[in-house]
N, C-alpha and C positions, 0 to 999 in steps of 0.2 A: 510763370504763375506758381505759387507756394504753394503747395501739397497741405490740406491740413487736417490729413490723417496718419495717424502714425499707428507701426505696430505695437501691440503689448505680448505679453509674453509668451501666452498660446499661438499667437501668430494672424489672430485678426484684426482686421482694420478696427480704430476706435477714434472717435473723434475727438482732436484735442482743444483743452478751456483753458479759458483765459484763466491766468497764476491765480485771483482771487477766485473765483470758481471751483479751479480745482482744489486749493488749499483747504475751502470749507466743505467741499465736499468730503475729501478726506478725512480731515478732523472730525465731521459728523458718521461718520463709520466707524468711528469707535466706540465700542459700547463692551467690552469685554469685562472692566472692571466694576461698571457699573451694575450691571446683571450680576456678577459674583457678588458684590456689596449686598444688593438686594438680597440675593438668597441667603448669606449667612444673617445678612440683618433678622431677616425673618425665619432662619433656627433660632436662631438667641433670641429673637423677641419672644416666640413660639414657648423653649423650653426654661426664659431666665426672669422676661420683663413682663410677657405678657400684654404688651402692647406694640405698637405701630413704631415708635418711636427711635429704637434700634434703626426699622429697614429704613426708615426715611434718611436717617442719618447717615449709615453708611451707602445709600442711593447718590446722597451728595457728595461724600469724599470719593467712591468710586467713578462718578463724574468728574471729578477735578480730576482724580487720576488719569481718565481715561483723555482729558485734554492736555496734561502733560505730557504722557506716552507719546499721543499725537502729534502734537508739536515739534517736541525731540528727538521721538525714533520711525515713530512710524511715516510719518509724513514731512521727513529732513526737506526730501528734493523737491516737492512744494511750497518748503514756507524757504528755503534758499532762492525757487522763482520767482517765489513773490516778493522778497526782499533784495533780488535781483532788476526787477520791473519796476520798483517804486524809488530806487533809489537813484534811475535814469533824468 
């Protein structure tokens, strides 16, 4: 019978997801650029625009970034299993 837990790095058991699963779960844990986007959006809106319009904007390219990151760097060994799995 197949074990299907596996350790992570601190050394506890963690249960392991199927490749689309885990892919999106990953990719939805990115949120680093997006937050940074927002906050500067909203100095510059605050000290330039005076409106909303800044953060919303850089809310969304921080987003896109924050899915390219994910895709490319952060989350390589997930979207290689899941293009691993799909191409079976």
């Amino acid at each position: 019978m197949e074990d299907s837990t596996s350790p992570n790095i601190s050394g506890t058991q963690e249960i392991s997801l199927p490749p689309s699963e885990a892919l999106s779960k990953c990719l939805l844990s990115q949120y680093s650029f997006c937050a940074g986007g927002v906050g500067l959006g909203a100095a510059y809106g605050i000290r330039y625009s005076k409106g909303v319009v800044p953060m919303a904007v850089s809310g969304v390219v921080g987003t896109m970034a924050d899915m390219i990151y994910g895709y490319v760097v952060a989350c390589s060994k997930e979207v290689e299993a899941y293009q691993n799995r799909s191409n079976r």
